[in-house]
N, C-alpha and C positions, 0 to 999 in steps of 0.2 A: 351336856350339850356339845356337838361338834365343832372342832376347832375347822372353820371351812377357811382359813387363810391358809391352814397346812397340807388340805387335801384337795388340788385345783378339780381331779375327778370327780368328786361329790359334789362341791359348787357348781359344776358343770350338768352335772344329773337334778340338781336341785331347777336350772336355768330349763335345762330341756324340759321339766314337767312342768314350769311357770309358761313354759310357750304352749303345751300340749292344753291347758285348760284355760288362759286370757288369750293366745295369738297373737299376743302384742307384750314385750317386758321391757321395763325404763330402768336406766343404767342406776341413776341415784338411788331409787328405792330398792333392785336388789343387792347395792351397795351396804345400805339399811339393812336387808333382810339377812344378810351375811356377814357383816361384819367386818367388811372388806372395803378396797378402796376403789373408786369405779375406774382407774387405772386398770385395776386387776380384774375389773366383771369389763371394762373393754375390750380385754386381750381373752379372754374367755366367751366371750360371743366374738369374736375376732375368730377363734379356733372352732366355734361352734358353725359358724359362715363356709366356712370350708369344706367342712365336711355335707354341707348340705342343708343344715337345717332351721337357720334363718339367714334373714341379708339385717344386715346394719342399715338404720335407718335415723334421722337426727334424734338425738338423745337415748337409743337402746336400738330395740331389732323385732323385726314381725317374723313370724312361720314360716319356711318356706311349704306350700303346699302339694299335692301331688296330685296327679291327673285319676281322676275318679271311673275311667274308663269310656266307652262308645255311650251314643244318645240312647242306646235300648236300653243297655243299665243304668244309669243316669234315673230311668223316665220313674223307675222303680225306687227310687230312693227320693226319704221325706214328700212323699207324695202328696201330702194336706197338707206340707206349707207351703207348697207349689202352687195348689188348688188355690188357698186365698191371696198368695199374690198375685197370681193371674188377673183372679178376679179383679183384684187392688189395682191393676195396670188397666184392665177393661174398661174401668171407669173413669180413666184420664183418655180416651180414645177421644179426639173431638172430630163431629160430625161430619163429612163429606171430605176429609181430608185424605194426604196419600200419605199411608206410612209405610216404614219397614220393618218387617219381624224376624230378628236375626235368629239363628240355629241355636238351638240350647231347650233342655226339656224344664226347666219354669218358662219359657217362652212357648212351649205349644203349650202347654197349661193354661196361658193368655189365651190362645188362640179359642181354644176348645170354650172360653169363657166370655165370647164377646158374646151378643144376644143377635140373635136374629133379625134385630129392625136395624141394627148398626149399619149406616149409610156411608162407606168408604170407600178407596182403592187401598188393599193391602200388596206390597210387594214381601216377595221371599227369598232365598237360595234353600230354604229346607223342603223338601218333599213331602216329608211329614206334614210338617205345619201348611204346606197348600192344600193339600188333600183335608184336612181339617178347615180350613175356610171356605173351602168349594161348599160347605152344611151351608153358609149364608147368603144367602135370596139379593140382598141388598149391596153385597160386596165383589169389586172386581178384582180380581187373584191374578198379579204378576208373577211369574215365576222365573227366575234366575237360573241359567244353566251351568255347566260346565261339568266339571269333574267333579263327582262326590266324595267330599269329603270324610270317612265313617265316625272319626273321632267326634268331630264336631256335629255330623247329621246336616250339613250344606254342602250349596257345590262352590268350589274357588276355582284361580287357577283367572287367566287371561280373560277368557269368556264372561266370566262373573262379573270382574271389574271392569269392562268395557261396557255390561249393556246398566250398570246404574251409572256408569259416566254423565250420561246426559238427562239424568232422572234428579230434583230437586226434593225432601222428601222432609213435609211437616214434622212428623215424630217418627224419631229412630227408638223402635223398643230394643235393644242393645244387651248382648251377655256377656258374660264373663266368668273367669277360673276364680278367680279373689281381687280382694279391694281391700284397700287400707287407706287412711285416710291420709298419712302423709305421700306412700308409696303409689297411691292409685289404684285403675282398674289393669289389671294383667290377667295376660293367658300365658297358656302353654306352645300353641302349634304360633310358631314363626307367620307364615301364611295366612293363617287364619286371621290374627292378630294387622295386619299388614290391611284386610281386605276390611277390618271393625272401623281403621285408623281411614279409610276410603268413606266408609258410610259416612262415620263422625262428622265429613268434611262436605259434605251433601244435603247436612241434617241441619231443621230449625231449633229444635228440642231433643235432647235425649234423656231418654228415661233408661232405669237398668234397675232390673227387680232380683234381689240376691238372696239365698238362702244362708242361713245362719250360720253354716257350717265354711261359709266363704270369708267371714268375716271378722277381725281381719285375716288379715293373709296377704301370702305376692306370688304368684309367680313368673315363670324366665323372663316374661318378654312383657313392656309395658304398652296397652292400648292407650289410656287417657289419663292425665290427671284427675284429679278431681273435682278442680275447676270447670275442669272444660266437661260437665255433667250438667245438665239442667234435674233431673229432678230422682231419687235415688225412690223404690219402695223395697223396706223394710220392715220387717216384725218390730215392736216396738216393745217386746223380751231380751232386745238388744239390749248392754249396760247403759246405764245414762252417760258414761265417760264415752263410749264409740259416737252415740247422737251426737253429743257434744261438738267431737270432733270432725262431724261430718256438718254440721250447720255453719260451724267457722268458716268452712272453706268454700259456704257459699251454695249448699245443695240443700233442695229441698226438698223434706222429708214426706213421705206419703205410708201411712202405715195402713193393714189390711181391714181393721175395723174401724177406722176413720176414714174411708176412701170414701 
């Protein structure tokens, strides 16, 4: 067996494949796992934070994630568990209310999955996603301008944040790059993140539907706690230790074949 008190390099290789397949590793148990003192696995995700590839978080350290590219490629990846959390999100839409559909490809997957009788005003900053709700007979389609953003598939920038200024908006259906349960929901783009932190502040409800691959995770830049989440949908192929962690903090759960 490997003496990993003697080799910090291997415990360190050992540490990055514990993040590559949980997203999440706790100091005491890979303490346990190695043989070491969680002194010596702090200072080793201490070195592992540095270089990039997780952030310290109370008792260990989450993934840090990386940007998966623009909404076209995005739209193409895990396409079916896009398709039933959409769904899962459609079915918390309440009746004649005004929401908003933030930019993110499981959020036009929502859109493309509301029904046709759905009685609402939906507002947007995605293009995509308006031109997908214009299909509904029943729905009024606000549309948000400014400058398009490609990363994200919305428009930001001054114009954006001015015309929801004076807009009050039932349910914010809300995205995001990763979520963790102590670290929160985080993006990437600055701006972007800046304009979610606007919505947030507008909204009665927020909901945020994540794929599996987000979960957990951090990255740069922090939109919301967790708290500050009304109601999270999830595949419920997640660990029971992530639900766990997500129901303590007060969020509640919606999975896609219980919706």
């Amino acid at each position: 067996m490997l003496d990993y008190a003697a080799f910090p390099q291997q415990r360190q290789a050992f540490i990055r494949q514990q993040l590559q397949l949980k997203g999440r590793v706790i100091c005491a148990v890979l303490a346990a796992e190695l043989g070491v003192s969680e002194h010596t696995v702090r200072r080793d995700l201490q070195e592992l934070a540095r270089e990039g590839v997780c952030k310290k978080v109370y008792g260990g350290a989450v993934s840090v994630l990386v940007s998966q590219g623009d909404l076209l490629a995005r739209t193409a990846q895990n396409s079916e568990e896009k398709a039933r959390l959409g769904l899962a999100c459609s079915r918390l839409v309440k009746a004649e209310s005004v929401i908003f559909i933030d930019a993110g490809s499981t959020n036009l997957a929502f859109a493309s999955a509301l029904s046709r009788e759905t009685a609402l005003t939906a507002v947007t900053h995605s293009p995509v996603i308006a031109a997908e709700l214009m299909r509904l007979p029943r729905c009024e389609v606000i549309m948000i301008g400014g400058r398009l953003h490609k990363s994200s598939g919305g428009s930001l920038g001054i114009t954006a944040f001015s015309q929801i200024r004076d807009i009050r908006f039932d349910q914010l259906f809300l995205g995001g790059c990763a979520l963790d349960s102590e670290a929160g929901l985080t993006g990437f783009d600055y701006e972007d993140v800046e304009f979610k932190k606007a919505l947030i502040s507008r909204s009665d409800e927020i909901i945020v539907a994540m794929t599996r691959e987000k979960i957990p995770g951090v990255a740069r830049y922090t939109v919301a706690a967790c708290e500050e989440l009304t109601q999270l949908v999830v595949e419920k192929t997640l660990s029971a230790e992530l639900l766990a962690a997500f129901r303590e903090k007060n969020l509640r759960l919606t999975h896609p074949d219980s919706a």
